[in-house]
LONUSE-55328 format. One record per residue (C-alpha): residue in one letter; z, x, y negated. Coordinates in steps of 0.2 Angstrom, whole numbers, padded with zeros to 4 digits, always signed. Last residue first. Example, Ala and Ser with C-alpha at 12.3 -4.5 7.8 and 13.67 -1.06 7.14 Angstrom:
<pts>
s+0036+0068+0005a+0039+0062+0022
</pts>
This chain:
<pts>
x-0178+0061-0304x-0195+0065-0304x-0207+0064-0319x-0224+0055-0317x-0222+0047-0333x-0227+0030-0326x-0214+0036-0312x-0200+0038-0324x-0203+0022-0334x-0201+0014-0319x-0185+0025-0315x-0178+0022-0332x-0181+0001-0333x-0172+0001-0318x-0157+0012-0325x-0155+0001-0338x-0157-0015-0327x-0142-0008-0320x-0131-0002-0334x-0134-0019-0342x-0144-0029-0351x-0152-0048-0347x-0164-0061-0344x-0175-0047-0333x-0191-0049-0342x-0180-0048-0360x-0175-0034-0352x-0190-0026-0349x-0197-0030-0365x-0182-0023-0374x-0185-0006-0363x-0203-0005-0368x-0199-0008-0388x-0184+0004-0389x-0192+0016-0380x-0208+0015-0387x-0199+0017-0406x-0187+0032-0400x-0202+0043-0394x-0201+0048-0378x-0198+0063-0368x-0191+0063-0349x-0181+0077-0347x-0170+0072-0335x-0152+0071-0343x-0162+0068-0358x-0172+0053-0352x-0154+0044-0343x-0144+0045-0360x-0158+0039-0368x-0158+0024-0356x-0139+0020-0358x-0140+0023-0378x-0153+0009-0376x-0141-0002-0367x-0126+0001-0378x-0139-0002-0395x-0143-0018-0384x-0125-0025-0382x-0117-0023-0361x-0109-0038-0353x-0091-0035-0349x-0081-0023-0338x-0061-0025-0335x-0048-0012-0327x-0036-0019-0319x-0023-0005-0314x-0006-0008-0304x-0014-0020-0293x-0004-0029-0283x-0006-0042-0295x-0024-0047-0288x-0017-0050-0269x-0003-0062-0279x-0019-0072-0285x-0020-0081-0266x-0002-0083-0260x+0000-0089-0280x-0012-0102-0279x-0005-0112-0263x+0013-0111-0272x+0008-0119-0288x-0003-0131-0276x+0013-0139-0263x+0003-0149-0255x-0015-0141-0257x-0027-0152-0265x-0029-0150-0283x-0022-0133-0287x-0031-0126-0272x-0046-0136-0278x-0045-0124-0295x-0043-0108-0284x-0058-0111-0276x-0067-0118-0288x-0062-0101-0299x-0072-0093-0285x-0060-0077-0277x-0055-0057-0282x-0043-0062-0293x-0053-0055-0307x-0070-0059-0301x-0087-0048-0301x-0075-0035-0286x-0072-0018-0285x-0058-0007-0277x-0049+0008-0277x-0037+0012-0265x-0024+0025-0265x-0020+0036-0252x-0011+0053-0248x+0008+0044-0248x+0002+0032-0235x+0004+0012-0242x+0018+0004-0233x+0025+0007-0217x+0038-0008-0218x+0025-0020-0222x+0019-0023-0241x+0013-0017-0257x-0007-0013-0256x-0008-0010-0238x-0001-0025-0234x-0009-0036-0246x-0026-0029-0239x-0023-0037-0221x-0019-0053-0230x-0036-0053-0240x-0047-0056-0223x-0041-0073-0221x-0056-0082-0227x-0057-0100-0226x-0061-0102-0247x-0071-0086-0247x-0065-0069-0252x-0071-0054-0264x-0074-0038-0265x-0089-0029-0272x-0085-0011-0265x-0069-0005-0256x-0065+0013-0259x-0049+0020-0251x-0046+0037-0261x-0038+0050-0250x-0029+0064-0253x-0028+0079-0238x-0012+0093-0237x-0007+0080-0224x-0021+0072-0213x-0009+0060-0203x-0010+0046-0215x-0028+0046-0214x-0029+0043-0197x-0016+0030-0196x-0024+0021-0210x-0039+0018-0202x-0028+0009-0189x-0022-0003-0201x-0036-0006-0210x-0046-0013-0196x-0042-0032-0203x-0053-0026-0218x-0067-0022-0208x-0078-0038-0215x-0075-0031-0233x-0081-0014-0229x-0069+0003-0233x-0078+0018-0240x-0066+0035-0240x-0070+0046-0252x-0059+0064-0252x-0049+0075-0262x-0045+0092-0261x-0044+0096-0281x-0053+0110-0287x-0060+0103-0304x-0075+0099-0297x-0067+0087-0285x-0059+0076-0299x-0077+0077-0305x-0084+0068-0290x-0073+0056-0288x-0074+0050-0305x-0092+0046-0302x-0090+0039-0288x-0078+0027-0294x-0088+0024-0309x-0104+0021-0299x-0095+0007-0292x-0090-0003-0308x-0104+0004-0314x-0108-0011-0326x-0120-0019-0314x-0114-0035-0313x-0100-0039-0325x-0081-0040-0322x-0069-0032-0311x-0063-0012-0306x-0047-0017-0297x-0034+0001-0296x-0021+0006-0286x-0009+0017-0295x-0003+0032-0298x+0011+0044-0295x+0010+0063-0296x+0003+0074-0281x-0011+0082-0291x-0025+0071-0284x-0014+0055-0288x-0012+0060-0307x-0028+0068-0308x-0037+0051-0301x-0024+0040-0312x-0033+0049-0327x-0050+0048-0324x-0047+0029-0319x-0042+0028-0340x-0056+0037-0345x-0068+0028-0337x-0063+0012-0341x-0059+0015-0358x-0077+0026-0360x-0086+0011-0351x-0100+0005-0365x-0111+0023-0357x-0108+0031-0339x-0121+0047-0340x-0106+0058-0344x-0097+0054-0329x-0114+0059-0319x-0123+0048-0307x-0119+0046-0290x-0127+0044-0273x-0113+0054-0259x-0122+0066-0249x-0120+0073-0229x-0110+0057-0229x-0096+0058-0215x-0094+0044-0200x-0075+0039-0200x-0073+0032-0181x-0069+0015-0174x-0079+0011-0158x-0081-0004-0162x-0077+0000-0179x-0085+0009-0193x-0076+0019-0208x-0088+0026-0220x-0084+0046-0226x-0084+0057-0241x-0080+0075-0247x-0087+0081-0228x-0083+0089-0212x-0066+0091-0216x-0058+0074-0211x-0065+0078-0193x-0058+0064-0184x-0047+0063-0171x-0056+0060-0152x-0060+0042-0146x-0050+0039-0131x-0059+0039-0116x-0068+0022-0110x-0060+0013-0097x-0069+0013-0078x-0063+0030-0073x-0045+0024-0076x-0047+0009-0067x-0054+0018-0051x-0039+0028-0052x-0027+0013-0055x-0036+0003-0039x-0035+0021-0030x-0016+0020-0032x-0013+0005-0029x-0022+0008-0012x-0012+0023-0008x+0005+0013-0012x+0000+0000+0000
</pts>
């Protein structure tokens, strides 16, 4: 009997996939967390622009600039929610920063967190908690929740909560178009609906609060949206004349129905190739 249990648990063992080895958290400034099987997969290059290049967001910048060399440096900071306008750099800001934190000689690496793996958070933060001597920023990009999602109670833990709490090394830094990181409607029919609706609401917004940074981005003006494009030609080398600029780059937004660090830098790349400069 006892040989055949133990043939049965060999047989088992052969069977169950080996343990997925520790991750490299040195083979690259930035990683992507998968799951199934859950690994940290490095990017051989991160796609950002240059702090300078980020126009209308000096504020913003300069205060996430800050809590980047505070936390890098060992001091305390905050977790911060990037919100507001589309295509503000919201994201390209965090990169940004990032990268110039790392220029000036600080270990510090980019870790990108999908919404739909947030309820993985847990175990991605074991890995990074046992990389000491290694700072992390947690980036989670354009987040946001549905009415019957559940996926902002893992977060909630991670932010301020459970007995483990946040790992010393990590911060996270996220970005979301919504303040409290759900529809208005959503919270408006929580108020109308729910039986007790103050404290229904308050589950919900609470996530928004543990926040120690908002930082907020609004629409762009045109002189900001110009200096963005002139920005982007010099850094490049692309020259034109102030008066076609001006006039192609209104055209093209008046094309798009609106202005902002996005549209600028789409105007810039077609301008780009109808130059035939590379960027």
């Amino acid at each position: 009997m006892t040989d055949t249990l133990e043939r049965i648990a060999a047989a088992l063992e052969r069977m169950s996939p080996p343990p997925p080895p520790a991750p490299d958290l040195h083979a690259a400034e930035a990683f992507v967390w998968h799951t199934q099987p859950d690994r940290l997969e490095p990017v051989a290059r991160v796609a950002r622009v240059d702090l300078g290049l980020l126009v209308a967001v000096e504020r913003a910048r300069d205060t996430l600039l800050a809590n980047t060399r505070a936390f890098a440096a060992g001091l305390p900071a905050n977790n911060a929610l990037l919100w507001g306008a589309r295509g503000m750099g919201k994201s390209s800001l965090v990169k940004a920063v990032h990268g110039a934190v790392r220029a000036e000689g600080h270990d510090l690496k980019l870790v990108e967190l999908a919404r739909e793996d947030l309820p993985s958070v847990g175990r991605l933060l074991n890995h990074l908690r046992a990389a000491t001597g290694t700072r992390f920023i947690l980036f989670c990009d354009d987040l946001s929740f549905s009415h019957d999602d559940q996926h902002y109670k893992s977060l909630k833990a991670v932010l301020d909560g459970g007995i483990e709490g946040r790992p010393e090394n990590v911060i996270l830094y996220a970005t979301s178009n919504r303040r409290h990181l759900m529809p208005r409607d959503m919270i408006e029919n929580e108020r109308s609906s729910a039986i007790n609706p103050a404290e229904a609401v308050e589950e919900k917004v609470s996530l928004s609060d543990r926040f120690g940074l908002w930082l907020g981005f609004h629409p762009c003006g045109q002189d900001e949206y110009l200096a963005m494009i002139r920005g982007y030609c010099d850094a490049y080398g692309l020259a034109v004349s102030d008066d076609v600029l001006r006039a192609e780059a209104v055209e093209w937004q008046a094309t798009r129905g609106a202005r902002s660090g996005r549209v600028a830098w789409q105007f810039f790349c077609d301008l780009a190739a109808r130059r035939g400069v590379r960027i």
